[in-house]
C-alpha positions in Angstrom: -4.9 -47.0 -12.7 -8.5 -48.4 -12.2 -8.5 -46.3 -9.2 -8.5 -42.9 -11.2 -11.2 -42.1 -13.5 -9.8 -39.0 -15.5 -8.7 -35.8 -15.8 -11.1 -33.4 -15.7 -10.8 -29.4 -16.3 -12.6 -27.4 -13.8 -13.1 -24.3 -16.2 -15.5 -26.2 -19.0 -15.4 -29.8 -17.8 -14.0 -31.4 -20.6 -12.2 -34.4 -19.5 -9.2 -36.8 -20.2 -7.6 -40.0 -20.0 -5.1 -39.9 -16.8 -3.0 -42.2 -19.1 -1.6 -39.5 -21.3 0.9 -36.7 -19.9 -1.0 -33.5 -20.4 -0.9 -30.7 -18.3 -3.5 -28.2 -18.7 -6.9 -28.5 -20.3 -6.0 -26.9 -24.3 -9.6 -25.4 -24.5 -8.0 -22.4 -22.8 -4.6 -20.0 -23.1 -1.8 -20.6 -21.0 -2.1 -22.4 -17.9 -5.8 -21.1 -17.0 -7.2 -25.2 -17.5 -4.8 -26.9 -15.2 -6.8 -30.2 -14.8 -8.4 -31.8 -11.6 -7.2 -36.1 -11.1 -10.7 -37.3 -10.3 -11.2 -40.9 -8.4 -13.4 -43.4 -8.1 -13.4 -43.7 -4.6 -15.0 -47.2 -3.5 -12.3 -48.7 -6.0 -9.7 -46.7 -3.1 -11.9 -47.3 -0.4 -11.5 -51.2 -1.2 -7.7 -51.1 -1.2 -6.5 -48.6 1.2 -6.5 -50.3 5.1 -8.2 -47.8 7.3 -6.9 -49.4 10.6 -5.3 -45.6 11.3 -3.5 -46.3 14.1 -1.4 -43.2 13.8 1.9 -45.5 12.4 2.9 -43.6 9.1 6.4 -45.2 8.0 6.0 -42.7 4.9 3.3 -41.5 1.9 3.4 -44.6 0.7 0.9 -45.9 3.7 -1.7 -44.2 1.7 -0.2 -45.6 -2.0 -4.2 -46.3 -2.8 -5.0 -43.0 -2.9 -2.2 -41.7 -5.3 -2.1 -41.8 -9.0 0.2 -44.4 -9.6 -0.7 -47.8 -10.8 -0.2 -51.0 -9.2 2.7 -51.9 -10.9 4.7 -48.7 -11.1 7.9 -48.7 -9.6 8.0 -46.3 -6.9 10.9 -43.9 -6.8 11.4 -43.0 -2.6 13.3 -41.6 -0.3 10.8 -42.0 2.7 9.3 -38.9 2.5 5.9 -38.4 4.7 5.2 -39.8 7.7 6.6 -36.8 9.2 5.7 -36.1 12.8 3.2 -33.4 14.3 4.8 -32.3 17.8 2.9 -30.3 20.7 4.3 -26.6 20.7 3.0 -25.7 24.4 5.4 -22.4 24.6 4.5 -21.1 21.3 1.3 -21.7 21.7 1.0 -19.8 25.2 3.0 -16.9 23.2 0.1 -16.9 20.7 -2.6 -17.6 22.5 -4.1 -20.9 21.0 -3.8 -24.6 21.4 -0.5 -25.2 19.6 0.6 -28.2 17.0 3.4 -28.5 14.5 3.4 -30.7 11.5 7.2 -30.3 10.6 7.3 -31.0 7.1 11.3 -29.7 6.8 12.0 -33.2 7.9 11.4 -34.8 5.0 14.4 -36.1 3.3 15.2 -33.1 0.9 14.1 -31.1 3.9 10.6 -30.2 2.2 7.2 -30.9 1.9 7.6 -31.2 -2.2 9.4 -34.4 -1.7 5.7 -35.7 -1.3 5.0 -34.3 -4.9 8.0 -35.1 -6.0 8.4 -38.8 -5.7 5.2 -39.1 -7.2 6.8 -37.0 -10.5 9.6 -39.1 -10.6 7.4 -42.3 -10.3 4.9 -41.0 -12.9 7.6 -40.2 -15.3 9.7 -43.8 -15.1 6.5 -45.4 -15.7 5.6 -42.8 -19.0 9.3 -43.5 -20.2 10.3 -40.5 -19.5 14.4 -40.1 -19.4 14.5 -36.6 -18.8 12.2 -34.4 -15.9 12.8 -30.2 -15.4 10.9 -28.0 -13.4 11.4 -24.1 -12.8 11.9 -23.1 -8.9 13.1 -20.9 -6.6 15.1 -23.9 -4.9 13.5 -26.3 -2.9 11.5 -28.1 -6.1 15.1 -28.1 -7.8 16.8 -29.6 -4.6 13.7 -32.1 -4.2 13.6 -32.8 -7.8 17.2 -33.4 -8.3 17.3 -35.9 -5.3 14.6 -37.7 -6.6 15.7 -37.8 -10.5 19.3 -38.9 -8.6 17.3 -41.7 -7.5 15.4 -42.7 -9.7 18.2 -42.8 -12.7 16.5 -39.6 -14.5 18.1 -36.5 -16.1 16.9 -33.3 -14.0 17.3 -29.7 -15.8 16.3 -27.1 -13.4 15.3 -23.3 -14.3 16.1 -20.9 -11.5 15.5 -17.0 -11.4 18.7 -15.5 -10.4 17.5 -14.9 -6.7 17.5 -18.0 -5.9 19.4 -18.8 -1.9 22.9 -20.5 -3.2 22.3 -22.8 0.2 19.5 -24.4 -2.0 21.0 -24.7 -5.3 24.3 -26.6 -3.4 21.9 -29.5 -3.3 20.4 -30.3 -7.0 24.3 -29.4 -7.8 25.1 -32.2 -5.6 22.7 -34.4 -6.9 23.8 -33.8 -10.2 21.0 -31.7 -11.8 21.7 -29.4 -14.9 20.9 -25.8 -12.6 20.1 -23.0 -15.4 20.1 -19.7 -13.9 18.0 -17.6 -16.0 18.4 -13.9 -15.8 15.0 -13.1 -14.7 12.0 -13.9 -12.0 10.9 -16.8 -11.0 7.9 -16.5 -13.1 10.0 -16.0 -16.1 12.2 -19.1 -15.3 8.6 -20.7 -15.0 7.7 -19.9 -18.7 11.1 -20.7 -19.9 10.4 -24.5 -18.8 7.4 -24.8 -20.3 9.0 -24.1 -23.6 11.5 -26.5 -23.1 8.7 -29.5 -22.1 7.3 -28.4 -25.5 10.5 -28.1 -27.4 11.9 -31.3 -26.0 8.9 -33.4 -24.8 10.6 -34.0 -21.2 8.7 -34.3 -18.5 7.4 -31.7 -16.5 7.3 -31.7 -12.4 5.9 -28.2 -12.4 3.5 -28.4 -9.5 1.9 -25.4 -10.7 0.2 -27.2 -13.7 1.3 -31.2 -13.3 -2.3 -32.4 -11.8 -0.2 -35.1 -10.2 1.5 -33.1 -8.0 -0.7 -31.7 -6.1 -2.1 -35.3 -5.3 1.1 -36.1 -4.4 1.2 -33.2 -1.9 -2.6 -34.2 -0.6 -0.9 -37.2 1.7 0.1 -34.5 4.0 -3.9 -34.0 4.3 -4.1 -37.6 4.7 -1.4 -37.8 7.9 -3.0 -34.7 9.5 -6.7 -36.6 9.5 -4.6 -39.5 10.7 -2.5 -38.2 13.3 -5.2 -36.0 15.0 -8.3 -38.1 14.1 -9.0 -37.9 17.9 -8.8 -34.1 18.2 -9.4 -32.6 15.2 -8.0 -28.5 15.4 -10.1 -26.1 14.5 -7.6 -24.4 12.1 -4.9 -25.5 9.6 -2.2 -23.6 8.7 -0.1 -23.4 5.4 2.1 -20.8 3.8 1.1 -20.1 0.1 3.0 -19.7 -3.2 1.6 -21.0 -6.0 -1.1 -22.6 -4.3 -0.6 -26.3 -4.5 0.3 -27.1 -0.8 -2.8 -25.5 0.9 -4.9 -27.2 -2.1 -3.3 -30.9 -1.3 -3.3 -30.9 2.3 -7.9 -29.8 2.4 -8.0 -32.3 -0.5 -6.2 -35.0 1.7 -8.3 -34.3 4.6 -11.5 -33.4 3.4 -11.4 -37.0 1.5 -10.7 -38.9 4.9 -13.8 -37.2 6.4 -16.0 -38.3 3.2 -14.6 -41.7 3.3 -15.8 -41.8 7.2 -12.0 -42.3 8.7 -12.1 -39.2 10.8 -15.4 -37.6 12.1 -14.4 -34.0 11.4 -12.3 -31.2 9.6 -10.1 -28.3 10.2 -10.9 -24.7 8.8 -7.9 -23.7 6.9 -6.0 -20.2 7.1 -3.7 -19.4 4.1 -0.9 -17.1 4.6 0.8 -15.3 2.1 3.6 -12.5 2.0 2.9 -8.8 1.4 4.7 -8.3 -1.3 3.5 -11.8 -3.3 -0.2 -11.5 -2.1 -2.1 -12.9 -5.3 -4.1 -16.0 -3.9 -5.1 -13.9 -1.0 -6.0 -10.5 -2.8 -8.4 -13.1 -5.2 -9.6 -14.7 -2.1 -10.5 -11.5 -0.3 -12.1 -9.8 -4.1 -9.4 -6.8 -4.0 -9.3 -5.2 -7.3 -6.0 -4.6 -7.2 -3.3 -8.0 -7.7 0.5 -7.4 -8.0 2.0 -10.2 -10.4 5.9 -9.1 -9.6 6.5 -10.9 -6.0 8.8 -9.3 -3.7 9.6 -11.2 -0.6 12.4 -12.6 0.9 10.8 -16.0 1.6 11.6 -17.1 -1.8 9.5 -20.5 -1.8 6.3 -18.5 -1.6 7.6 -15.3 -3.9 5.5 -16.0 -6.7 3.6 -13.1 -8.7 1.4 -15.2 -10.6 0.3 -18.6 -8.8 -1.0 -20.9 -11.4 -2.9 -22.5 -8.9 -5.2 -19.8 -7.3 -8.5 -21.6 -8.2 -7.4 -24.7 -6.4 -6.2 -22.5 -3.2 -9.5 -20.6 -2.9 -11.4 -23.6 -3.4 -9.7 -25.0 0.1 -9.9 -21.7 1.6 -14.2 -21.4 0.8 -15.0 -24.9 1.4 -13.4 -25.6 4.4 -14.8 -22.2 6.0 -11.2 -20.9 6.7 -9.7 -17.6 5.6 -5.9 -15.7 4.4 -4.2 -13.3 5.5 -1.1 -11.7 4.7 2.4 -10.7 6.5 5.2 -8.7 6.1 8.6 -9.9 5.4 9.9 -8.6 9.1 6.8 -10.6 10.7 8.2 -13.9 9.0 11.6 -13.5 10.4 10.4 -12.9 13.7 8.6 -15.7 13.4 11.4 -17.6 12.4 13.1 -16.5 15.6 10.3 -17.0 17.7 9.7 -20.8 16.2 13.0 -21.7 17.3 13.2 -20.0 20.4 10.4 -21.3 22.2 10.2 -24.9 20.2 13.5 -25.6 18.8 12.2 -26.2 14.8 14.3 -24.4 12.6 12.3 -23.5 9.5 13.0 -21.3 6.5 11.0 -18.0 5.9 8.6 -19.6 3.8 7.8 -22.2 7.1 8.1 -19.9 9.7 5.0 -17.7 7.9 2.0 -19.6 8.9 3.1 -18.7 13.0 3.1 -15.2 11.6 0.4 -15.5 10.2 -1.6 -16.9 13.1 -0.2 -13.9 14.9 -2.0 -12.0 12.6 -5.4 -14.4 12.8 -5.4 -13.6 16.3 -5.1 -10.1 16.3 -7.9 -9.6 13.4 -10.3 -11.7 15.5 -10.0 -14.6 13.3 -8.7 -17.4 14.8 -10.1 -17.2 18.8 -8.4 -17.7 22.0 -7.8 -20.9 23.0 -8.8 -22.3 19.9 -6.4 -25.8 18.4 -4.0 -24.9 15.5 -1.4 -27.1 13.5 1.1 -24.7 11.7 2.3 -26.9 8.6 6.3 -25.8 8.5 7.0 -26.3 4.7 10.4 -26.0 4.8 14.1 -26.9 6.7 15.7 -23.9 8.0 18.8 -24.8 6.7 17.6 -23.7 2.9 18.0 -20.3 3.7 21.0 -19.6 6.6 21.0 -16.0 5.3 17.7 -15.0 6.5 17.9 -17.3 9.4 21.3 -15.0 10.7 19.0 -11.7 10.0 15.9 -13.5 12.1 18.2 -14.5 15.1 21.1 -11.8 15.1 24.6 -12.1 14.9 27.2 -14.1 17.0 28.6 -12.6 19.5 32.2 -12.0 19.6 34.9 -12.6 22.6 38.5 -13.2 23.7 39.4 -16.3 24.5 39.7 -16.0 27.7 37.3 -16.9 31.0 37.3 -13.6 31.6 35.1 -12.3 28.7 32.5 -15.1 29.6 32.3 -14.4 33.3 32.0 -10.3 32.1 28.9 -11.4 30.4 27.2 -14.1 32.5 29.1 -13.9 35.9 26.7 -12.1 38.8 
């Protein structure tokens, strides 16, 4: 991996060799030292064919950016590449110039499978038989497709909370699914015991340094795929900080590198009730760690990757906000009513949270947004039925139809 330089720990600056599988820099407790992958970027800009021409067949386009060497075997399902549609309706509904980068089509039906694949790659070529990760269920559905696919053992930590609609899936794939009796942060600190106790490898993209690299390729599509009108705003829901902090690193390296003349602001959204990154962001004394929000892929009390978060949020110029769990179901419902994408709670909060832009004076009127949907609707159907109502119920018979559509 010529191409990546080391490790380096933004805290003290001690650095090390990207070789190795470490996690966070041991000069400080816990998970404060979670390292930066640093690059040296002529050796990429050498590599990497800058003909953007707005054809992404997956991540892998931009395989010289991603810390993998040259031989690794690349564990894929076609994730990336995922397409950024015009949302006219919403947009008029909002008030702003309206784009959607629909992530929930990747092939897990998250954006994660772009961190994922790199885990699974990155632990095949360490010799790694066994990868675990703690999640709420969309890094245990992603991770156990991946593993599936790449001939690994997965074991998967899961608060008790978790949607069943996402555990079905790592079940499927054949993933050990652990339901600890506890939060998600708890399950979190349960599978960093294990990595220790067991020396598997950890997917964590709270404190792997790979994974939010692997996640930055959605930066690099968004320069790509609107190179030739930039928005002035980018939008992503926020957990434990990774997403937000890959998809600015992503684009903001495009701009350096000279492939796209400009870059977005970004707007981080969090829940109300699992508000940490923004409370930091916005210097409130007071930050919950116990989340309590029904979008589950966001509910995290104590996001490991806060520094990395604000970092996007300050050098891009942008801003957070938060919303409440009713505003993300209605945004859920207004997503698919007016542009037919079906998102989970977690996806649908960066549209309310763009509501909520506009009405603190934020984002402007007719200013350009992409809204980054994280997430497939089909994760959560529970929350989807209590974003959209209930069905309706009739006879069989013409007569109940004509009752209630007949003039």
């Amino acid at each position: 991996m010529d191409h990546v330089t080391t490790l380096a720990c933004p805290l003290c600056g001690e650095t090390y060799d990207p070789e190795q599988v470490i996690y966070t820099c041991p000069n400080h407790e816990g998970v404060t030292g979670i390292l930066e992958v640093e690059y040296d970027y002529d050796v990429i800009d050498d590599r990497f064919d800058a003909d953007l021409d707005g054809d992404i067949p997956d991540q892998w386009k931009y395989r010289a950016f991603l810390p993998v060497a040259e031989d690794a075997e690349i564990v894929s399902l076609g994730e990336g590449g995922t397409d950024i549609l015009d949302a006219p309706r919403l947009g008029a509904e909002l008030g702003v110039e309206m784009r959607i980068k629909d992530d929930g089509r990747n092939p897990t039906g998250v954006l994660k499978d772009r961190a994922t694949s790199v885990a699974v790659t990155k632990a095949k070529a360490a010799g790694r038989d066994v990868i675990t990760c703690a999640s709420t269920g969309n890094a245990a559905a992603s991770l156990g497709g991946y593993a599936a696919r790449g001939g690994l053992d997965c074991r998967i930590f899961v608060p008790d909370d978790a949607p069943e609609g996402k555990l079905a899936q790592p079940l499927v794939y054949g993933a050990d699914v652990l339901g600890v009796a506890g939060s998600y942060d708890e399950a979190y600190d349960l599978s960093l015991e294990v990595t220790e106790e067991f020396g598997w490898y950890n997917r964590n993209a709270a404190i792997n340094p790979f994974q939010v690299e692997g996640k930055r390729t959605v930066g690099h599509e968004l320069a790509e795929q609107t190179r030739d009108d930039c928005p002035d705003w980018v939008v992503f829901s926020m957990g434990d900080g990774c997403s937000i902090a890959g998809g600015w690193k992503g684009f903001r390296e495009f701009a350096d590198l000279d492939y796209v003349e400009n870059t977005p602001k970004m707007l981080g959204v969090q829940a109300a009730g699992a508000s940490a990154i923004h409370d930091t962001f916005q210097n409130h004394d007071d930050i919950a760690e116990v989340a309590d929000t029904l979008a589950d892929s966001i509910a995290v009390g104590r996001p490991r990757n806060t520094l990395k978060a604000c970092t996007a949020l300050d050098e891009s110029g942008g801003d957070s906000v938060v919303v409440t769990d009713d505003e993300i179901l209605a945004a859920e419902a207004t997503l698919g009513r007016t542009e037919g994408i079906y998102a989970e709670p977690a996806g649908a909060a960066p549209i309310a949270g763009i509501r909520t832009a506009r009405q603190e004076g934020i984002i402007e009127a007719g200013e350009s947004v992409v809204a980054v949907v994280t997430g497939n609707g089909l994760k959560d159907a529970e929350s989807a039925m209590r974003a959209a109502g209930e069905v309706e119920r009739i006879d069989p018979n013409l007569g109940d139809v004509v009752e209630r559509y007949g003039e």
